[in-house]
C-alpha positions as CSV (number, residue, x, y, z in Angstrom):
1,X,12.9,11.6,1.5
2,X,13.2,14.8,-1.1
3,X,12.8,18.2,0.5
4,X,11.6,21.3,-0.9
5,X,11.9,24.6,1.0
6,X,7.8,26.2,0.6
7,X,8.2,29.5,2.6
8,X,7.7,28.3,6.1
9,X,6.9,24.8,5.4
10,X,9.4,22.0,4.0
11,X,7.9,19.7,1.6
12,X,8.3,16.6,1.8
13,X,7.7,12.8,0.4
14,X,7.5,9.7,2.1
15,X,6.2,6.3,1.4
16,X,3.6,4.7,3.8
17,X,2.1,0.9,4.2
18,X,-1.8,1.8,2.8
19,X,-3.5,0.6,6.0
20,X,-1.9,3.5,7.5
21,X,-3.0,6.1,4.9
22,X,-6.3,4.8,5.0
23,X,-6.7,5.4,8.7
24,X,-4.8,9.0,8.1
25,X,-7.5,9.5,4.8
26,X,-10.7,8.3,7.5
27,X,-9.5,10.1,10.5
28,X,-8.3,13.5,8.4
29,X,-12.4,13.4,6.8
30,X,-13.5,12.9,10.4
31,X,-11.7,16.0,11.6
32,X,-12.0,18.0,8.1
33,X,-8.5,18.4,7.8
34,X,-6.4,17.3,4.7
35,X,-4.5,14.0,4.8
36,X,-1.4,16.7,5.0
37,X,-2.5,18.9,8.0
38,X,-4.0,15.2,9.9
39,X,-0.1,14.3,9.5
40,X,1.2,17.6,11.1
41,X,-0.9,17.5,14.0
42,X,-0.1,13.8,14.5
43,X,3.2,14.6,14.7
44,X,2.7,17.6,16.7
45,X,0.7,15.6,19.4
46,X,3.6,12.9,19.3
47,X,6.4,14.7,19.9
48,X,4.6,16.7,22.7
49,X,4.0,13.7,24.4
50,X,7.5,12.9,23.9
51,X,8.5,16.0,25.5
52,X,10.6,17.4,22.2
């Protein structure tokens, strides 16, 4: 994955299967979010539950 330092964010690239960005794209329009802030509180909710 390439990195670039933004202020307080990292930017970042990944590849992902297109089912899964098209359930990121439908849930991210649900909660009027971007597909980029639906992925941060994803991962936010996940790695509370995980107890990082």
């Amino acid at each position: 994955m390439r990195q670039k330092r933004t202020g307080d964010l990292v930017r970042t690239s990944a590849s992902i299967p297109k089912d899964l960005y098209e359930k990121l794209a439908k849930r991210a329009d649900a909660e009027r979010r971007s597909i980029s802030s639906e992925i941060v509180v994803l991962l936010e909710l996940a790695l509370e539950k995980a107890g990082k």
